[in-house]
C-alpha positions as CSV (number, residue, x, y, z in Angstrom):
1,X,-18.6,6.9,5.7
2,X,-17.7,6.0,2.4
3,X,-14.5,4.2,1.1
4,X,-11.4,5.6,-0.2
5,X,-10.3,2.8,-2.2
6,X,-12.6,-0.9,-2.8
7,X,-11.3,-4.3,-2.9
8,X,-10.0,-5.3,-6.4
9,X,-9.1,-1.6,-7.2
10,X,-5.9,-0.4,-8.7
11,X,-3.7,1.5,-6.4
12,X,0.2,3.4,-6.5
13,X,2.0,3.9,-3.1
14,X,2.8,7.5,-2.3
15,X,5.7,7.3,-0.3
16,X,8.3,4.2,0.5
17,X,6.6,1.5,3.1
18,X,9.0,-0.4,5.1
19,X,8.0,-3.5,7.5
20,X,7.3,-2.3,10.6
21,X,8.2,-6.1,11.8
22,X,5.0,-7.2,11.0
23,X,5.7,-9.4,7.7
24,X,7.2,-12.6,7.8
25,X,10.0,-13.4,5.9
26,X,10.8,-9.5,5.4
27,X,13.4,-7.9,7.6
28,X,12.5,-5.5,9.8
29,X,13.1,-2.1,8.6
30,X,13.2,-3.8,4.9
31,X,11.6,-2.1,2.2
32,X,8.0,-3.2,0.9
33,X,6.9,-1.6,-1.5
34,X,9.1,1.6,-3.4
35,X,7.3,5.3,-4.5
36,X,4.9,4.5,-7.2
37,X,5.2,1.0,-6.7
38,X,1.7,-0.4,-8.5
39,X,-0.4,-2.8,-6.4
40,X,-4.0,-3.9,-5.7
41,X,-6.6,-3.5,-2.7
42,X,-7.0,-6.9,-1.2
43,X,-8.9,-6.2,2.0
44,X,-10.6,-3.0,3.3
45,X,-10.6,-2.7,7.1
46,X,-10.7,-0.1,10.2
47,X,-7.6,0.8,13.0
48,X,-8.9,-1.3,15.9
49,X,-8.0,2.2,18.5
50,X,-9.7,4.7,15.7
51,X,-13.1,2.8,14.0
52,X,-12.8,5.7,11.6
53,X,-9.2,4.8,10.2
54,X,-9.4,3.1,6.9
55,X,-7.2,0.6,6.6
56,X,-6.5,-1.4,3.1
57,X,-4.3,-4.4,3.0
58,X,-2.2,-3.7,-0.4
59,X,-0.2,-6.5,-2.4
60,X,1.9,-4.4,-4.4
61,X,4.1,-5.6,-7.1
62,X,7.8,-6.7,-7.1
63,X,10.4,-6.2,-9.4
64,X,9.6,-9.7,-11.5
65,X,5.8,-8.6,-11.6
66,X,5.2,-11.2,-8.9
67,X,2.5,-9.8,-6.3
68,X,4.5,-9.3,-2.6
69,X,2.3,-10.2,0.7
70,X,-0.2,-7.9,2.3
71,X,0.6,-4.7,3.5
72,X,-1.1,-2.4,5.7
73,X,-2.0,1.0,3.8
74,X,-3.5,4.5,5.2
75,X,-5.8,6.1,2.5
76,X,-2.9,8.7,2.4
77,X,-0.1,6.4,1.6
78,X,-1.8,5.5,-1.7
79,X,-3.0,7.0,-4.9
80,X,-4.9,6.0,-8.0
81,X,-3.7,8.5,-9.9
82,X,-0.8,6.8,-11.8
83,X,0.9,10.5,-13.2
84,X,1.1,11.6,-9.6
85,X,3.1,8.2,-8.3
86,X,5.7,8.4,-11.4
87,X,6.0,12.1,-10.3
88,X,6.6,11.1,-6.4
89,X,8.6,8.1,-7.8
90,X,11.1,10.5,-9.6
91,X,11.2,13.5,-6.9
């Protein structure tokens, strides 16, 4: 099976990600990451339940540039394609 998205690779978020409860220091519910929000692929992993799940732990950017914690992505939540995530963003 090959891999949506590789560790080190530039990535946009295709929707808004919100903690799930998950990240420390975030409240639950909070928003992680916005639509089109730029980040990088830190880790590529697999659902535990569903082997065939890709899972990529995300850092995606804040507002002062800074890098924000790890967050659990599904190849569908993110793009590459930086055209399509300001179009998302602005929708």
């Amino acid at each position: 099976m090959s891999r949506h998205y590789e560790i080190g690779d530039l990535v946009y978020c295709t929707e808004d990600l919100f903690n799930d409860g998950f990240i420390p220091d975030v409240p639950e519910s909070g928003l992680l990451a916005a639509t089109g929000t730029r980040g990088v692929v830190v880790k590529v992993g697999f659902v535990e339940a569903d082997e065939g799940t890709e899972i990529y732990l995300v850092r995606f950017e804040g507002p002062d540039q800074v890098l924000g914690p790890p967050v659990g992505c599904l190849a569908e939540e993110l793009t590459q394609d930086e055209a399509e995530a300001k179009s998302l963003a602005t929708a």
